[in-house]
C-alpha positions as a Python dict, from the first residue, in 0.01 Angstrom:
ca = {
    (1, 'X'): (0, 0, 0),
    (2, 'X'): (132, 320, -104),
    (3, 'X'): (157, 563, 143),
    (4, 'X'): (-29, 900, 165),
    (5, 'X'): (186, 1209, 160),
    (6, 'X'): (113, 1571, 175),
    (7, 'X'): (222, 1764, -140),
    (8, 'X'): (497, 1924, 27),
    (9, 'X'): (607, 1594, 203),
    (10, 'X'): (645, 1435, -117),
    (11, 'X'): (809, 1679, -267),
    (12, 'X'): (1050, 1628, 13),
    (13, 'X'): (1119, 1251, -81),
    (14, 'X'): (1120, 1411, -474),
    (15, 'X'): (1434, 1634, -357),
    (16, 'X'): (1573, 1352, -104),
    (17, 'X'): (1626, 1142, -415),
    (18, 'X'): (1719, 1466, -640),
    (19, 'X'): (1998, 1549, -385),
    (20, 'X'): (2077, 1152, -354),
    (21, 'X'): (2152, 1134, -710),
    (22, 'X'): (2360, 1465, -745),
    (23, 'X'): (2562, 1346, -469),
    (24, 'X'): (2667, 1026, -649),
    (25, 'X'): (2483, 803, -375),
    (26, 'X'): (2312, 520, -509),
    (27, 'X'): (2051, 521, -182),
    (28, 'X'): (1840, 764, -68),
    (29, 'X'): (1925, 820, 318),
    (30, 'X'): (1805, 1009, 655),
    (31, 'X'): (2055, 1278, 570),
    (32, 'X'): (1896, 1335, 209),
    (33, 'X'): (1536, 1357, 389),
    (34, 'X'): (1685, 1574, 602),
    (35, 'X'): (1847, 1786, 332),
    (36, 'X'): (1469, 1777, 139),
    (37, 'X'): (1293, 1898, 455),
    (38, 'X'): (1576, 2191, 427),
    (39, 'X'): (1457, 2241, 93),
    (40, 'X'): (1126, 2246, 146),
    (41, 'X'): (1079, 2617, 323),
    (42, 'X'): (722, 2641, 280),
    (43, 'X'): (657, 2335, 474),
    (44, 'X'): (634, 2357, 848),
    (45, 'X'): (927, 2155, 885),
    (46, 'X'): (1143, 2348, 660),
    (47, 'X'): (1081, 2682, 838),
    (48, 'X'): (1132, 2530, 1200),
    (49, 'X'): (1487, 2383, 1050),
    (50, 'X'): (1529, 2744, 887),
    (51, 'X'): (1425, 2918, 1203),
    (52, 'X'): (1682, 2715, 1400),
    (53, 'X'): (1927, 2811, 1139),
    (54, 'X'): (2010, 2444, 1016),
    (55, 'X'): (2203, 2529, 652),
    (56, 'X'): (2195, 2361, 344),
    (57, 'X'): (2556, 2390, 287),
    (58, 'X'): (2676, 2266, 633),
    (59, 'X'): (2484, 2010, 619),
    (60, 'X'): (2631, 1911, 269),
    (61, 'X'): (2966, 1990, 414),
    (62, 'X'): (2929, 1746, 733),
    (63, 'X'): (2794, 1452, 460),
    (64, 'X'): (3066, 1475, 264),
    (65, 'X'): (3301, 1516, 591),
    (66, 'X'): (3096, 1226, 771),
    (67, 'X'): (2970, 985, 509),
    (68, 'X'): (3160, 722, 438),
    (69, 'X'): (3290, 740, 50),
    (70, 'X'): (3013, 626, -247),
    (71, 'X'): (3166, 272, -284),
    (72, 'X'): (3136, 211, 67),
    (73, 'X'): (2780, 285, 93),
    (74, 'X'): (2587, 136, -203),
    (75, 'X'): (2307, -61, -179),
    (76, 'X'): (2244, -409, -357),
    (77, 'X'): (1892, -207, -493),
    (78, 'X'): (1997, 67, -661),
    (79, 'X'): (1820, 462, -566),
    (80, 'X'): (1604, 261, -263),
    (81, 'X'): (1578, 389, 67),
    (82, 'X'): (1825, 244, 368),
    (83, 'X'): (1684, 61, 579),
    (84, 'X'): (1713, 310, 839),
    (85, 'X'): (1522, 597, 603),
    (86, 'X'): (1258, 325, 561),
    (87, 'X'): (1227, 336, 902),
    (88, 'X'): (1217, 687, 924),
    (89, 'X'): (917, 684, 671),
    (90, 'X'): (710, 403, 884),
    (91, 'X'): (765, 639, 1177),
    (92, 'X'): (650, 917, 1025),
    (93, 'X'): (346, 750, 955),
    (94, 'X'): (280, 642, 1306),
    (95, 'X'): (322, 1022, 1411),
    (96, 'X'): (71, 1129, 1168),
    (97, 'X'): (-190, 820, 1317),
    (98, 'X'): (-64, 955, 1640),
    (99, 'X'): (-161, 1327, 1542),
    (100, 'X'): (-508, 1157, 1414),
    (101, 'X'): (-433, 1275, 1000),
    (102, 'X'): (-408, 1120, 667),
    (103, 'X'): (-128, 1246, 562),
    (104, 'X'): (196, 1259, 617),
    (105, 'X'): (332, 1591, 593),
    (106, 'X'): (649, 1727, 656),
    (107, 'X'): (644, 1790, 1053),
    (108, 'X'): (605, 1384, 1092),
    (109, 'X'): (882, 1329, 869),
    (110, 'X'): (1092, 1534, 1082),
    (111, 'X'): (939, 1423, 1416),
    (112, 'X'): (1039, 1063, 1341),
    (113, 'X'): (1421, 1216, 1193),
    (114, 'X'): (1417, 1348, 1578),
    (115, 'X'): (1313, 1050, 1772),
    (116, 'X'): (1570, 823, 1634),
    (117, 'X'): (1864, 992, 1742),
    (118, 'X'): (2035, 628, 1590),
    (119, 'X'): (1985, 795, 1225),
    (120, 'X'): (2243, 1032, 1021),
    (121, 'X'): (1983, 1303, 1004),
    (122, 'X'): (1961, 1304, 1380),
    (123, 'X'): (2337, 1325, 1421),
    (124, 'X'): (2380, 1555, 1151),
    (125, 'X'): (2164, 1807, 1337),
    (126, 'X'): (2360, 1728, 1673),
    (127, 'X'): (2676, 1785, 1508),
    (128, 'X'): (2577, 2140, 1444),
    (129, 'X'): (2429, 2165, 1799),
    (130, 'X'): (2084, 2185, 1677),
    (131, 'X'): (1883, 2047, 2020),
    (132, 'X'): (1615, 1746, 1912),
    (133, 'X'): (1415, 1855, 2189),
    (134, 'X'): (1421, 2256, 2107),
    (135, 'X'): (1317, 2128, 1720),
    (136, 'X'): (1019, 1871, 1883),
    (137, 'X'): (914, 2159, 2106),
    (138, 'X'): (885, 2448, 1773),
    (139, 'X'): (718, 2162, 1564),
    (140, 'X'): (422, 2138, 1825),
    (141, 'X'): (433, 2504, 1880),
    (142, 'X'): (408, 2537, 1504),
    (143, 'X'): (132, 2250, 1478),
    (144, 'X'): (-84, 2479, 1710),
    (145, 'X'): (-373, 2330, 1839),
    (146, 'X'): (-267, 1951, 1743),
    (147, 'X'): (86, 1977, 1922),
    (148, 'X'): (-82, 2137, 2262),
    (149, 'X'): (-207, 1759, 2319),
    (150, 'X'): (143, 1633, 2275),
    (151, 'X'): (366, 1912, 2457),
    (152, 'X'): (417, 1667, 2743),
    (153, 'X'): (559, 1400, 2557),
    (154, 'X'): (892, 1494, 2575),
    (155, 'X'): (1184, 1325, 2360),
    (156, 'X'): (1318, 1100, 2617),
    (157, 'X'): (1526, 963, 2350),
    (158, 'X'): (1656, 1234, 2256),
    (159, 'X'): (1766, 1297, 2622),
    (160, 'X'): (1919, 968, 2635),
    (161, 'X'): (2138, 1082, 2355),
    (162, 'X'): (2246, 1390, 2490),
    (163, 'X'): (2363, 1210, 2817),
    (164, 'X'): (2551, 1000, 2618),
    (165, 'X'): (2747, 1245, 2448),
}
């Protein structure tokens, strides 16, 4: 069953596999959602990561600091998603069941990037000292009514990674 996007969140995967390609990777990755939801600056998620200052650029710098090279990183599908960007996707659509919507739009894509602190998205924004939690707490602000319900279900996971750094 295909899933149900938003316009703007599938525009997001559009540009995730856009930037995959340019980039020589033969997957589409966390980090590539990540860089979409960048992209994306008329979605909700794309202005919180704006408003938070999270840059295009660094982020493409830290990849190809981070990443390991293109021939260490291909999968035996060619242009699929990891495994762990799969996961990211099945999580997103449990946050938008969770919110009680259809679709998924860009805000659950980036909840579930910020939950699994595990991913290369989620370290990515670490490494530029972007904090999950301040991100989880703007995307409910910026859900309004919706994210009032969920305001005290903080990121415990996310805590758990920054004790462990």
């Amino acid at each position: 069953m295909k899933e149900q996007y938003t316009d703007k969140a599938k525009q997001v995967l559009k540009y995730a596999k856009k930037i995959s390609g340019k980039l020589g990777h033969s997957y589409t990755g966390t980090e590539h959602i990540l860089l979409g939801l960048i992209r994306q600056k008329e979605s909700l998620a794309g202005s919180v990561l704006e408003g938070f200052h999270v840059d295009e650029d660094k982020v493409l710098d830290y990849i190809d600091q981070l990443i390991a090279p293109v021939e260490l990183t291909t999968l035996e599908q060619e242009d699929g998603y990891t495994p762990r960007a799969e996961k990211i996707l099945m999580d997103a659509r449990a946050e938008a069941d969770r919110f009680h919507v259809k679709k998924i739009g860009t805000e659950h894509l980036l909840i579930a990037i910020l939950k699994d602190y595990e991913c290369i998205a989620a370290k990515l924004l670490k490494t530029l000292n972007i904090s999950a939690r301040d991100v989880y707490m703007e995307v409910l602000n910026s859900m309004g009514e919706e994210g009032k319900t969920y305001r005290d279900c903080l990121l415990y996971t996310s805590d758990a990674a920054d004790d462990k750094a």
